[in-house]
TIKOLVO-181832 format. One record per residue (C-alpha): x, y, z. Coordinates in steps of 0.02 Angstrom, whole numbers, plus 50000, padded with zeros to 5 digits. Each point is the difference from the previous one (the first is absolute). Example, Ala and Ser with C-alpha at 12.3 -4.5 7.8 and 13.67 -1.06 7.14 Angstrom:
// TIKOLVO-181832
506154977550390500695017249967
***
This chain:
// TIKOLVO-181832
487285112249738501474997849858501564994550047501735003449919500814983349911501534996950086501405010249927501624991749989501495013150006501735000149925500754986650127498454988949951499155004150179498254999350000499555016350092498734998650136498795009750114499704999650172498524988449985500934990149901501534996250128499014998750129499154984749909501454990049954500755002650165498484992250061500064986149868501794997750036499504997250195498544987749971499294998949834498564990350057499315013450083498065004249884500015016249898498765006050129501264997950159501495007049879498815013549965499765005350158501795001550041500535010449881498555011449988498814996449856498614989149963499834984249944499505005849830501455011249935500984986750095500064986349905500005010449855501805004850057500514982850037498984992949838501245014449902501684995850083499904979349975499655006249823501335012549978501304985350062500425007050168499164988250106500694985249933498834985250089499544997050170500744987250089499764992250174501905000450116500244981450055501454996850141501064989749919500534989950152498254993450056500084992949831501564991849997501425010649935501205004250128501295003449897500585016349942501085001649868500805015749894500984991849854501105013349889500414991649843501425004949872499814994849816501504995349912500315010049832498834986149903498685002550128499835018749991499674997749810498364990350047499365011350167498344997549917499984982450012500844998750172498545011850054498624990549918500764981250097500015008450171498115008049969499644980049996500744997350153498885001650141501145002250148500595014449914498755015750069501215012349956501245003249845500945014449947501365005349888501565009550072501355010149950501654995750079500904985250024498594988150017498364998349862498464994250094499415002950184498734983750047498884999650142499624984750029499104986950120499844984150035499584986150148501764998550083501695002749936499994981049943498565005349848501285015749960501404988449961498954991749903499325012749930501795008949958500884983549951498554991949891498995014749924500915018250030501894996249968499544990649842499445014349914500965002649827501135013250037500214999650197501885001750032499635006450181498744999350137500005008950174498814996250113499665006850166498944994450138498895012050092499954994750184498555011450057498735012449933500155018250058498845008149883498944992849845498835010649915499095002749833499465016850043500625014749906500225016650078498405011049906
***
């Protein structure tokens, strides 16, 4: 059987088929599972199966496959979302702000923002001892840091990597 290559539209979207969603959302919800048991699932065989997975690693839309670790039975109980504001030097060199914090491995998750603030951090660490630390030794003496917000999450409602396919 052929299959269509992916066909990305104008908004960059990679448009898929049935089969297709039905994969990732299986991927998504335990991507350990064997092309056989994923196969079964969603309705094909193993064969044309992988051939769909094998396509969309290739075409960039599954990006790697990772394993979820809790971060608490490994030490990090603390929760922190940092929003960071750049003085006018700073927002000259977002590149290099971006590159220091992709060293930083308590940082999980960075993003730029419009508004008042530049960067939203996600970060962890073992107590809120290691986040001073962390803020006072490594974070807040980034070139360009005029500002730093941080906010401690107190509980976990909902935490999820799964996208709604």
């Amino acid at each position: 059987m052929i299959y269509p290559t992916l066909c990305y539209n104008v908004d960059n979207m990679i448009d898929l088929d049935n089969f297709e969603r039905k994969i990732l959302r299986e991927l998504q919800r335990d991507a350990s599972q064997t092309t056989a048991q994923i196969a079964e699932k969603v309705g094909l065989t193993p064969s044309p199966c992988w051939r769909r997975i094998d396509r969309l690693e290739r075409e960039g839309l599954i990006r790697k496959r990772v394993a979820v670790i809790d971060r608490r039975k490994v030490g990090l109980n603390a929760h922190v979302f940092a929003q960071v504001k750049l003085n006018a030097h700073g927002r000259a060199n977002l590149d290099e702000f971006s590159e220091a914090i992709r060293g930083f491995p308590e940082v999980l998750d960075a993003y730029v923002l419009m508004g008042t603030m530049d960067f939203m951090l996600r970060i962890v660490a073992k107590d809120i001892d290691a986040y001073e630390r962390f803020f006072f030794e490594r974070l807040s003496k980034l070139s360009g840091v005029q500002e730093i917000n941080s906010t401690v999450a107190l509980s976990e409602i909902k935490s999820t990597n799964e996208l709604p396919i």
